[in-house]
N, C-alpha and C positions, 0 to 999 in steps of 0.2 A: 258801271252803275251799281253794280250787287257785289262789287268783288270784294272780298272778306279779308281785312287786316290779318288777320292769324285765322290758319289751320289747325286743326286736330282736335281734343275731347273738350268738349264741353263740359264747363264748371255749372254748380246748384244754382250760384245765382252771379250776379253779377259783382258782387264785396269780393268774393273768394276771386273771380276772374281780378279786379283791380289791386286785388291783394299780392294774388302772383306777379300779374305787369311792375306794383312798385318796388319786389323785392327784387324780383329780376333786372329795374333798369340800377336802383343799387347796387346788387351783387357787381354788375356791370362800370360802375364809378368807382366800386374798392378794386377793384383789380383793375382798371386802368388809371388809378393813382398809385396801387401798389408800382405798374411798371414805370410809373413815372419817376418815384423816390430809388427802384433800381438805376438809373439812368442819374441820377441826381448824384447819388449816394457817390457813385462808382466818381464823376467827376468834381464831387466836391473833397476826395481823397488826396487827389490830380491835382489840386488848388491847395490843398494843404501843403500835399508834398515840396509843391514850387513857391509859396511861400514863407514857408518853414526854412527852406533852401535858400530867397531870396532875403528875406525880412530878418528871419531870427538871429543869423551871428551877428551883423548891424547891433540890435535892439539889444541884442544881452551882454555882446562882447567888445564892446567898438568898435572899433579897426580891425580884429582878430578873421583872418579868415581860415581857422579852423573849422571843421564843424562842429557846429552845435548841438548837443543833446539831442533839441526839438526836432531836429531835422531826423531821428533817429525814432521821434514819439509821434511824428506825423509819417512818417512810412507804416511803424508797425504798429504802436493804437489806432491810427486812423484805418488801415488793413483792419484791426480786429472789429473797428466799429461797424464799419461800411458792412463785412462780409458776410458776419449774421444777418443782418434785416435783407440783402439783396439773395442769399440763400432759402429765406421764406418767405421771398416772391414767387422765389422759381418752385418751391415744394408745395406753399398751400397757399396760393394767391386769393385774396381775397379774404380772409379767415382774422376774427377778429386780434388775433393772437399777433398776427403779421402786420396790420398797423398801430398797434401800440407799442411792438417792440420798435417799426420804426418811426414812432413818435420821439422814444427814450431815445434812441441811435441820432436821429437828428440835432437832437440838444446836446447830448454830449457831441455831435460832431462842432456845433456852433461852437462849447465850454473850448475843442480843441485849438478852433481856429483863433480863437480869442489868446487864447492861451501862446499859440505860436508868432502872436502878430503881438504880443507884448500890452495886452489890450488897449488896442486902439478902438477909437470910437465907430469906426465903419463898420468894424470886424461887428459890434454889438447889434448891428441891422440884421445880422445874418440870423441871430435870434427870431425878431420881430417878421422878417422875411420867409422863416422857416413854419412862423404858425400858421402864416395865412395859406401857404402850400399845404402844410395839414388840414386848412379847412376845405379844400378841394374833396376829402373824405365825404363834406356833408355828414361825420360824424362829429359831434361836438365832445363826445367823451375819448376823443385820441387828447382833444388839450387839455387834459385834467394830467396825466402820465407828462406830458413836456410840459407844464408849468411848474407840476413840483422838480422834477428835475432842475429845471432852470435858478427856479429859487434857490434851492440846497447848494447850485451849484457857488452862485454868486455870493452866498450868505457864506458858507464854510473859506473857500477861497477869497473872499471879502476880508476877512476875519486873520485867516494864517498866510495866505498868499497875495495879499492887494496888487501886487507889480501885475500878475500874473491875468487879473481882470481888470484892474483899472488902469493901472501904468505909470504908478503908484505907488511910492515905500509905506505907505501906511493911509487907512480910509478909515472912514467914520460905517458901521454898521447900520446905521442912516440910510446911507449910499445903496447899500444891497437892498433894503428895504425898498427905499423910491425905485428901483430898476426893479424889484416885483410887483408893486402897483402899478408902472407903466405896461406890463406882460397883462398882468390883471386887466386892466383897462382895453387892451386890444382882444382881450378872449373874450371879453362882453358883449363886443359888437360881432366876431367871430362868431359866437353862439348863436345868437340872434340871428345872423345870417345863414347857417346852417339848418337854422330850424325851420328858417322861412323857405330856403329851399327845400326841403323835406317836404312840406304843406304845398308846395307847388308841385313837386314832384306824385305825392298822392293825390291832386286836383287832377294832375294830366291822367294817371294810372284810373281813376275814376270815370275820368271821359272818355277815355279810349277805352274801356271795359263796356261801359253802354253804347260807344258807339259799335267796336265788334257784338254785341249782344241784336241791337237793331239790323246789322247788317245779317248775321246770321239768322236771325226771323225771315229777313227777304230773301236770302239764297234759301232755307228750307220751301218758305212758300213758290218759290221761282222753280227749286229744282224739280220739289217733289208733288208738282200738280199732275194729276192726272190727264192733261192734256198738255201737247206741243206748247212752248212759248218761246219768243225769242224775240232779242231787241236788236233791232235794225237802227245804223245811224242814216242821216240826210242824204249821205250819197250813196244809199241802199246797199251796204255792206252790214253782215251778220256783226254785232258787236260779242251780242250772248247769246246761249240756246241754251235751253235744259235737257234731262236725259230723255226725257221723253218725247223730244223733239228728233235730238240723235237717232234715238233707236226708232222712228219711225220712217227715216229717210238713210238710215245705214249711213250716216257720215257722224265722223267727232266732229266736238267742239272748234277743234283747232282747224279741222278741215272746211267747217260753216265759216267759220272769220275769214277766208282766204275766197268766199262767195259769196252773192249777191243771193237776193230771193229769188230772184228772175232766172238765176243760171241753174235755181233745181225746178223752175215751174214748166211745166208739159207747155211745147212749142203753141200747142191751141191757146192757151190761156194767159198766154203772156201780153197780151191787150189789153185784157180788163185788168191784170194784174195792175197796170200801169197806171190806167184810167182810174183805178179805186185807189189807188196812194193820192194821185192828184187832191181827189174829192177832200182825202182826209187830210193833207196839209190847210186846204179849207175850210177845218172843220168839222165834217163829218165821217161819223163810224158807218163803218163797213162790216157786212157778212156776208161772202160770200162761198161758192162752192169751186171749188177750183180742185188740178193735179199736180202733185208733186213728183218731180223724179227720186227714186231711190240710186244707191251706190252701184244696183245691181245693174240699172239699166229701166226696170218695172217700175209704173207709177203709183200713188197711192193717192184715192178721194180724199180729202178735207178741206171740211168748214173753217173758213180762215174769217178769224174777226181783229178786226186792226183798230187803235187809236193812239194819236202822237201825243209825249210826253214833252209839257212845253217848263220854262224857267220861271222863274219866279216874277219875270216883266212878261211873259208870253207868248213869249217870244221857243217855237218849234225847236227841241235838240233832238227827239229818237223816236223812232215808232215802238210800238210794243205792239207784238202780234201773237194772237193765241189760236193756235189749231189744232182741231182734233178730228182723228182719223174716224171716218164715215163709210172705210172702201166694204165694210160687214153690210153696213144697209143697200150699198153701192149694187155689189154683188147680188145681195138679196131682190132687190130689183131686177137687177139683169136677168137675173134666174126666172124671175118670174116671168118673164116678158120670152125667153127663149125656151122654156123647158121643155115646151111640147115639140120644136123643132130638136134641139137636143136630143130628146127621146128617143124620137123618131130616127136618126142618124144613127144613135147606141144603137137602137133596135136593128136595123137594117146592116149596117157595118160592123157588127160584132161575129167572132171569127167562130161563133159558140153557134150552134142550129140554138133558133128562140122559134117561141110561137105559142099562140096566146087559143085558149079554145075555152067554148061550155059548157060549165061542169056537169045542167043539166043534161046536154043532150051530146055531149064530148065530141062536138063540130069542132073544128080547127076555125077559127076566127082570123089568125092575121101569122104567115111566118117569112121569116128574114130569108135574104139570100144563102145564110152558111149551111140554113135547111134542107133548103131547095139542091145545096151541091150538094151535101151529105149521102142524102136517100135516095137523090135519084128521082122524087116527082116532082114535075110542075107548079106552079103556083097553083092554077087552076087544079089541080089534082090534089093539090093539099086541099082547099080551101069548098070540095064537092067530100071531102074522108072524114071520119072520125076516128080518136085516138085506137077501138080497137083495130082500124086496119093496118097499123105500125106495131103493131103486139102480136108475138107469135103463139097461136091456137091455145097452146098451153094455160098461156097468162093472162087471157082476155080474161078467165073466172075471176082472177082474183083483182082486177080489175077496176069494178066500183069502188070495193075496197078502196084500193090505195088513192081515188078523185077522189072520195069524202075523208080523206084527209087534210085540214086546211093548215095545218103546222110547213113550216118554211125547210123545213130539216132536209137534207138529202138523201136520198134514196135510191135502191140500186135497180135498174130492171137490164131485160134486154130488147131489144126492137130488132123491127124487122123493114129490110132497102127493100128499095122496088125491084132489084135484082133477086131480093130472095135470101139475101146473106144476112145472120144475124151477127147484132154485135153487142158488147157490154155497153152499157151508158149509166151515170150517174143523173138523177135529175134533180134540180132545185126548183121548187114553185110556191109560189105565193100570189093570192089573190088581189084583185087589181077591179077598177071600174073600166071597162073597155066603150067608148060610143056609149054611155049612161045606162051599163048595163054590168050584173056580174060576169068577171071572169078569171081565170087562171090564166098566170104569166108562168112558163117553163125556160131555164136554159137548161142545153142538153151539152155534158161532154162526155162522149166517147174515151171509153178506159179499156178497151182492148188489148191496148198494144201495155199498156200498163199492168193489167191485171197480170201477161205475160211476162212481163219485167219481174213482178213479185213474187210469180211463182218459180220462176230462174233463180231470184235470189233466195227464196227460201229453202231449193235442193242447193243451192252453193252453201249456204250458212248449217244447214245441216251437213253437207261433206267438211267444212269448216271445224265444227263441235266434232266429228268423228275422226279426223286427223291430228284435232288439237288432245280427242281421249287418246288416242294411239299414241302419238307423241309424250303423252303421261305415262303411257305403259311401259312406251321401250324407256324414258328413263330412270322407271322403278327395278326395269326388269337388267336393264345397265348396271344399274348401280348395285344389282347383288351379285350380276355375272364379274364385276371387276374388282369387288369388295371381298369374294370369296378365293380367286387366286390374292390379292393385295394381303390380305390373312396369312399365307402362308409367306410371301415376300416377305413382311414386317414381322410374322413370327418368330419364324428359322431368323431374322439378322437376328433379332431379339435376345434369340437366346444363344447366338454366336458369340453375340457381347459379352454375353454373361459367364462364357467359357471361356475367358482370360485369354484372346487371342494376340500375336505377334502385336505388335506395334503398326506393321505397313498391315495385316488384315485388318486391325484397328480400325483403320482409317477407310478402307476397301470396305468396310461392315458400315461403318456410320455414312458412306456415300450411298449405299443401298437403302441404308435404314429413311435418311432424309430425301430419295428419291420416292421411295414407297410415301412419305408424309403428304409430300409437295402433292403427289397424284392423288392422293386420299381429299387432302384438303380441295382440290382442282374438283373431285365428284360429287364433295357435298357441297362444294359452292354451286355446281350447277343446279343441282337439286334443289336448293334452298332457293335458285331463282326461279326454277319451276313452278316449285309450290307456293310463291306468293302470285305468280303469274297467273295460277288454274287457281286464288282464293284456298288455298289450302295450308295452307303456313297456320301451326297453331301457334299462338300467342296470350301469352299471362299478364296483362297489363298489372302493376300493382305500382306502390311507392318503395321505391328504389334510391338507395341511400347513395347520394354522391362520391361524397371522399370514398367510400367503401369501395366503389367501383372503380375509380382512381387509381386506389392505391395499388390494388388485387393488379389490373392492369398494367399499372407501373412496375412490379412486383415480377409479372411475367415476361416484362422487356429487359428488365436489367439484365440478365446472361448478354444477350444479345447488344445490347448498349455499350456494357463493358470490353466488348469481344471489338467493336470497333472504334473506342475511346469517345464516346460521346457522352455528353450531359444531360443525363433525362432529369428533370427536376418539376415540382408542380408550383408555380409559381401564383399560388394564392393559399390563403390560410383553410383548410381541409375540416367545416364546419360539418360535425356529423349528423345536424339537423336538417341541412339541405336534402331535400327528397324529389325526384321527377317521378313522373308515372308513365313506364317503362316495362316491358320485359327485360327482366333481370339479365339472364345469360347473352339475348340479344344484344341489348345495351352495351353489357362489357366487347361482345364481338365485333362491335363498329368501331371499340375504343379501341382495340386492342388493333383492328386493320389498318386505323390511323395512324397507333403508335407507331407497327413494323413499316409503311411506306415511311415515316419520317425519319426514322431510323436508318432504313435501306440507301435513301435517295439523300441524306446529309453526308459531307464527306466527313473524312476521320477528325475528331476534335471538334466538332460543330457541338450545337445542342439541341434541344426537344422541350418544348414549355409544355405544360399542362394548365389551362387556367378555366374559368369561368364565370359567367356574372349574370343578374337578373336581367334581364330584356325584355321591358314590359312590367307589367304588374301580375302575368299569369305564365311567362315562358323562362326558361334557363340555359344559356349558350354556354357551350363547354367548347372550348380553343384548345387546336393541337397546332405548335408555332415550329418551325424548323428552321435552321439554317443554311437550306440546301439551294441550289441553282435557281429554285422558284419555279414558275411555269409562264409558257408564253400565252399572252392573250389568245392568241388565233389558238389555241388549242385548250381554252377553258371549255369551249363547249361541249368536247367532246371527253371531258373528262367519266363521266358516268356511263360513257357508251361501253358494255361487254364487252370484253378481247383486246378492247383499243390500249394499247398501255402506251401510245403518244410517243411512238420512238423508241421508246425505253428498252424494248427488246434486244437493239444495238449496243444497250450501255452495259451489258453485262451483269445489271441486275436482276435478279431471279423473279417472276411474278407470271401471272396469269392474264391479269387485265380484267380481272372480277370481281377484285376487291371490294373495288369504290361502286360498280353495280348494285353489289350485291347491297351494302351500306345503305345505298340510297333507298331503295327497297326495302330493308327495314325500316330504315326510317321513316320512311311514308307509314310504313303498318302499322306502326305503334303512335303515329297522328304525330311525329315530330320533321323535322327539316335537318336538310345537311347541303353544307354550299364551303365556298371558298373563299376568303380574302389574299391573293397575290399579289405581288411586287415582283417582277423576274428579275429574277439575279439576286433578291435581296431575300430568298426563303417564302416558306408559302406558308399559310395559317388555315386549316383548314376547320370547320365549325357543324359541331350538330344541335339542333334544337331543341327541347321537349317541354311539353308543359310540365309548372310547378306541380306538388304533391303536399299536403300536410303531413307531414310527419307522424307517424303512429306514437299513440299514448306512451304506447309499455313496449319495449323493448320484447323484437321477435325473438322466437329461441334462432340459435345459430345453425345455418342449415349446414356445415361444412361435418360429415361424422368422422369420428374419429375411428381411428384403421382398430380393428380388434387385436387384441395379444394371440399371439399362438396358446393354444394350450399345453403343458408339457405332457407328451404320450409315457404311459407304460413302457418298460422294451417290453419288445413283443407283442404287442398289442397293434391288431391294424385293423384299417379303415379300407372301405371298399367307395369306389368310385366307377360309376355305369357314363357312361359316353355314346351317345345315342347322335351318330353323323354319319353323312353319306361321302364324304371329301376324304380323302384317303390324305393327306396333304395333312387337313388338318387332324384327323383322330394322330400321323406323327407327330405333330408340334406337339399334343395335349399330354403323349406319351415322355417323350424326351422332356417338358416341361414337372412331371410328374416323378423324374430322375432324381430330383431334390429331394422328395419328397418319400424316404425309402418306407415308411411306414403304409401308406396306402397303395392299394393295388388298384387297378387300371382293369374294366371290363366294358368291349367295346362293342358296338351294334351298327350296320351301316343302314338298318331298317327300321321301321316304326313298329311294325310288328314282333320282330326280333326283341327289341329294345324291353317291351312290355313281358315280353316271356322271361326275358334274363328279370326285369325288375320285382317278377313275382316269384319268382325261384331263387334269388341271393339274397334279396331285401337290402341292396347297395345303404353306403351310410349318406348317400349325395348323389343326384341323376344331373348330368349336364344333355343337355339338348337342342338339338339344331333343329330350326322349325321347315326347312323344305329338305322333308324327305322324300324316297323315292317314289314306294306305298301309300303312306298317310301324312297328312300334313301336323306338323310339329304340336299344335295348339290341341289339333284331334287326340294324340297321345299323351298329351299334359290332364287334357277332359279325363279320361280314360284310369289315370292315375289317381286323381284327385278323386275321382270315384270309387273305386276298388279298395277296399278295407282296409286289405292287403300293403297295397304305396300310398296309399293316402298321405300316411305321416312323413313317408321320405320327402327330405326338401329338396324341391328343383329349380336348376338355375339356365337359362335358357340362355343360348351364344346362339349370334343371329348377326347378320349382315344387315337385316332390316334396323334401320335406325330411327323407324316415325317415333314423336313419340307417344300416338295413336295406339303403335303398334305396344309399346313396351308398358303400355297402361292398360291396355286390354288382356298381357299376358300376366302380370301384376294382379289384377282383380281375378283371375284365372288362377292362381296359388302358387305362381312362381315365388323364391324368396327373392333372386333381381335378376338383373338382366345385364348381359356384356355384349358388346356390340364388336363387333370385325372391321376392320383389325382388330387383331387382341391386344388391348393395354395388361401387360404381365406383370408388374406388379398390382394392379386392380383385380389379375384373373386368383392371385394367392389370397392378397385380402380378404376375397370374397370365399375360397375354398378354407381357410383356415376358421373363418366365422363359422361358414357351416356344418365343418366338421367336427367343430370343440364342444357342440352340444353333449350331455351326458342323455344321448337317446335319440333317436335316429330322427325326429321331430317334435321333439313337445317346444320349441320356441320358434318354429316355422311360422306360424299363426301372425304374430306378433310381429316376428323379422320383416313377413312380405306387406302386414299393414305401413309397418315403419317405413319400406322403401318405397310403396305405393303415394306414401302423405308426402313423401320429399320430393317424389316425381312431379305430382301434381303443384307441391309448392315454389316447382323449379320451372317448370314447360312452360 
């Protein structure tokens, strides 16, 4: 009854809907006359060929059974004709281009056929024959393109070739005339009939537009009543339902058609169900109150009003029934009619002590059984007490108090059993009419064993917070005890290298040196997971130049790339406007951890992409793509677990298993993402996220500084250098590194206080310092310096294992000029001693130095 010719958006009005119906059923008659004329085309070529074959050497040669020319002009003109127009059927069907060209194609194919049959008079139908199949178009402008053809054809070839159309050594110009008024004459009636189809065809598009327009009015008003409807035919089968019907009874559409009314009505009601159809095939409407089954099993109340929709003779075709759900007042009645039994059950079977007392005279008025077991008295014995005899001595003062409070809020006290025991209890109360009288309703829950539980947990969570600070200590306290021997391992290789050793020590030195790295790298990985762990990770959020970070990256893989033949390349255009907001140093650390696992785990000859794109309108995915083995699904999960390195340890390549931890944990810090796209066996891609950044105005200064020139010395002229360490280990390195250096002398101190007596009796030209000394701690004696008239001016450069950089900002603003961390990077420990010592005066550009290196700290960390 309601069902809707077409789906989908509704047009403004009804012109626009009939407008689309008559292009679309057009669109629909060009492209299936286009395939008709392919089909046409292809066999009227088929028809030339064979009578080209059969007819022409006859007609042009007598007797001769040579072949004939035409036999040669109907293979391949007739190919040339045919194949364009059946070629833009197949490319742009339908398109006004594709039947005019084969209008034009049609006529010359008739001019052919004409041509190879010697013009005969039948042949000349194929003309006549051919426009009425054009008028199939219901374009009337395809016969404007094959009329003149036609004519030019007849008139020229009328003219220089008569045999050729008429059959004929010579025609009168007459002749071509009369055979295009006969063309003429059939396009007249051809027009005309096209146009009336046209006008028929926008009648029907008209009609069927308002009748979808009507029908849609009645699915809107059907579907979206706010009550149940649905049409039922004669033999009590759902025909329709609306959604509101569905979703009142939990069943679809399609599942109501496959039911009767009767098979969702409540077993009780299905009598009168029956009886009030009768009444209304008779006649009359119905309202009744009836139950319906849901899908679940649960019935639902509704007012069902029914009346049948009869024909145009009056004859009865469907019911129409509308219901709406009543089961809210249904209920609301129930309620009322059972509440006080209700209550009464709550009250009594509830596993909570209840009991109801007054306020005036705090008599116990009425309590449940969970009471009664709770405390240990009687009903009777409750109901001769008042509230203070379950309060112990203490609390009855405070007492009134807490009855003339009439708020519902919970509140804590403790009561007292009839045994004498007290306990916690929470209580909840709100006042009530009791027998037409005021009262207070209390539930009581016991929190004993609870309050217990909480305070267990709170000495667990306190030993929790104190093993978690202990655990911060030993691995601060770690990381200097294994950083202070790792100083001298990576020292002494250091400068073993540097003394031109053998070839096989060579190599003995570099296994040392990249042993000590690996374990360096292994303690600040821990540490760095630490400190994002315990919230202690400092981080510089700022806008952080893409390509730059890239590239630097890129820059630092290549050794390593090259060393195992593989192709690191950045496989997108390196826009140096692209900005994330990022910590700098950070960032490049997750790029760079990326780079060496893709590196590592590609075999020889593979490559390494670098790419990246917006994601979003506020985030930027940067892709690290490899050519390596891939990873197996069952082991994506645990890709970011610590230590887990998935096997790998058997493969022979070097790693910790805390790379991708550690990663991921930055990543989170700085509010970006890092995840995986794999394929196994086909390479893995792995991806970090970060939000966009604006780009700053003005180009930052470059924070990268440049290494200072040595100054050239005097001969004879020297520098003194104070070494303030307790490592015996390292004041040799500092020595032996100091070999180089024949102009300055070396004066060492393993004390704090030592250190301060040599510094005020040589006036060194440079104080290096190690901050855990035995006596006083490193920063004490830097205070101490920086105080004393005397050192003030000497600049101090502080070597420390400590590598917060907490710590190296606080010794910075404290008047160090910088700061080197342990291991010793040796060409950074010269840099930084050659800076300091080329001053012309023991400090007048100290000042200035330790601001510079303080702003670079801060604009790096």
């Amino acid at each position: 009854m309601f069902e809707i010719i077409r789906k989908g958006t509704q047009h403004e009005s009804p012109a626009a809907r009939a407008d689309e119906l008559f292009k679309q059923q057009q669109q629909e008659i060009y492209v299936k006359t286009d395939q008709l004329f392919a089909k046409l085309m292809a066999c009227q070529w088929l028809a030339c060929v064979v009578m080209a074959i059969v007819i022409s050497p006859y007609t042009w040669s007598g007797q001769a059974k040579a072949i004939h020319a035409h036999v040669w002009a109907a293979i391949f003109l007739g190919g040339a004709i045919s194949f364009f127009p059946i070629w833009l059927t197949r490319a742009w069907p339908g398109a006004v281009i594709t039947r005019h060209v084969i209008a034009v194609a049609q006529m010359l194919m008739s001019a052919l056929l004409i041509s190879v049959t010697g013009g005969r008079i039948e042949t000349h139908f194929h003309v006549f024959g051919s426009l009425v199949i054009l008028s199939f178009y219901r374009d009337w402008r395809v016969l404007i393109p094959a009329t003149i053809v036609v004519g030019l054809d007849h008139f020229l070839r009328g003219i220089y070739y008569p045999y050729s159309v008429y059959g004929v050594l010579a025609a009168s110009p007459w002749r071509s005339i009369e055979h295009a008024v006969w063309v003429v004459f059939e396009d007249v009636f051809l027009v005309i009939s096209c146009l009336r189809s046209i006008r028929e065809m926008r009648s029907i598009a008209n009609r069927t537009a308002a009748l979808e327009l009507s029908e849609q009015n009645f699915r809107q008003i059907f579907q979206e009543a706010p009550i149940g409807m649905a049409v039922v035919g004669l033999d009590e089968k759902f025909l329709q339902a609306n959604a509101k019907l569905c979703q009142m009874v939990d069943y679809s559409e399609d599942e109501l058609r496959t039911r009767t009314p009767l098979d969702i009505t409540h077993k009780d009601d299905v009598d009168l169900s029956r009886r009030v159809a009768t009444g209304m095939l008779d006649g009359l409407h119905s309202r009744i109150e009836k139950r319906y089954l849901r899908k679940d099993g649960n019935f639902v109340w509704a007012a069902r009003t029914g009346c049948v929709i009869r024909d145009e003779n009056g004859d009865p075709r469907h019911f129409l029934i509308m219901i709406e759900d009543i089961s809210k007042r249904k209920r609301a009645e129930e309620a009322v009619r059972d509440s006080e039994e209700r209550y009464r059950l709550l009250f009594e079977t509830n596993p909570y002590p209840v009991w109801v007392y007054d306020p005036e005279t705090l008599a116990f008025l009425a309590v449940n059984q969970a009471a009664i077991d709770r405390y240990g008295f009687s009903r009777e014995e409750f109901l001769s007490m008042t509230i203070k005899d379950i309060r112990p001595a203490h609390d009855v003062a405070t007492l009134l108090d807490d009855v003339s409070e009439s708020s519902s809020e919970t509140t804590r006290w403790r009561h007292r059993k009839k045994n004498g025991a007290e306990i916690d209890v929470e209580i909840t109360a709100r006042s009530i009419s009791f027998n037409g009288r005021d009262a207070r309703l209390v539930l009581v829950n016991d929190v004993t064993a609870r309050l217990r539980s909480e305070k267990a947990l709170e000495q667990a969570r306190d030993e929790a917070d104190r093993a978690n600070k202990a655990k911060s200590e030993f691995l601060s306290r770690m990381s200097h005890e294994l950083r202070t021997p790792l100083n001298a391992i990576l020292g002494f290789g250091q400068l073993l290298e540097r003394q031109n050793p053998t070839p096989t020590q060579r190599v003995r030195v570099k296994h040392v040196i990249n042993a000590g790295r690996h374990l360096l790298g292994l303690i600040n990985e821990v540490l760095d997971i630490s400190r994002i762990e315990v919230g202690r990770m400092q981080l510089s959020l700022e806008a952080v130049c893409v390509a730059e970070a890239i590239e630097e990256t890129l820059d630092l893989m290549r050794p390593l790339a090259h060393e195992r033949r593989i192709k690191l390349v950045a496989d997108v255009d390196l826009d140096a406007t692209v900005h994330v907001m990022a910590d700098r140093q950070r960032f490049k650390q997750v790029l760079l951890n990326l780079l060496t696992n893709a590196v590592k785990y590609t075999p020889v000859g593979g490559s390494v992409t670098v790419s990246y794109h917006q994601n979003g309108d506020d985030k930027l995915r940067i892709r690290v793509a490899d050519t390596g083995p891939g990873i197996a699904k069952e082991k994506v999960a645990r890709l970011f677990t610590p230590f887990d390195r998935l096997g790998a340890e058997m493969s022979g390549v070097e790693g910790t298993g805390l790379g991708l931890a550690l990663s991921q944990r930055l990543m989170q810090a700085m509010q970006g993402a890092i995840g995986v796209e794999d394929t196994a066996n086909n390479g893995s891609t792995f991806w970090v996220e970060l939000p966009r950044a604006t780009s700053p105005l003005e180009q930052t200064r470059s924070r990268k500084r440049k290494t200072p020139t040595r100054q050239p010395r005097a001969e004879g002229h020297k520098r003194t250098v104070l070494y303030i360490e307790d490592n015996l280990s390292n004041l040799t390195l500092i020595e032996q590194l100091l070999e180089e250096r024949p102009e300055i002398e070396l004066l060492t101190a393993m004390q704090g206080r030592v250190g301060l007596d040599l510094a005020r009796q040589h006036a060194p030209d440079l104080i290096l310092l190690d901050l855990h000394l035995p006596d006083v701690p490193g920063w004490d004696v830097l205070s101490e310096l920086k105080a004393d008239t005397n050192t003030s001016d000497i600049p101090v450069v502080v070597i420390s294992a400590d590598a917060t950089s907490h710590q190296v900002k606080r010794l910075l603003k404290a008047g160090a000029v910088s700061y080197l961390t342990k291991p010793l990077d040796v060409p950074e420990f010269f840099r930084v001693l050659d800076g300091t010592t080329s001053a012309n005066g023991n400090g007048q550009n100290d000042a200035s130095r330790s601001r510079a290196n303080l702003a670079e700290m801060e604009s790096t960390s």
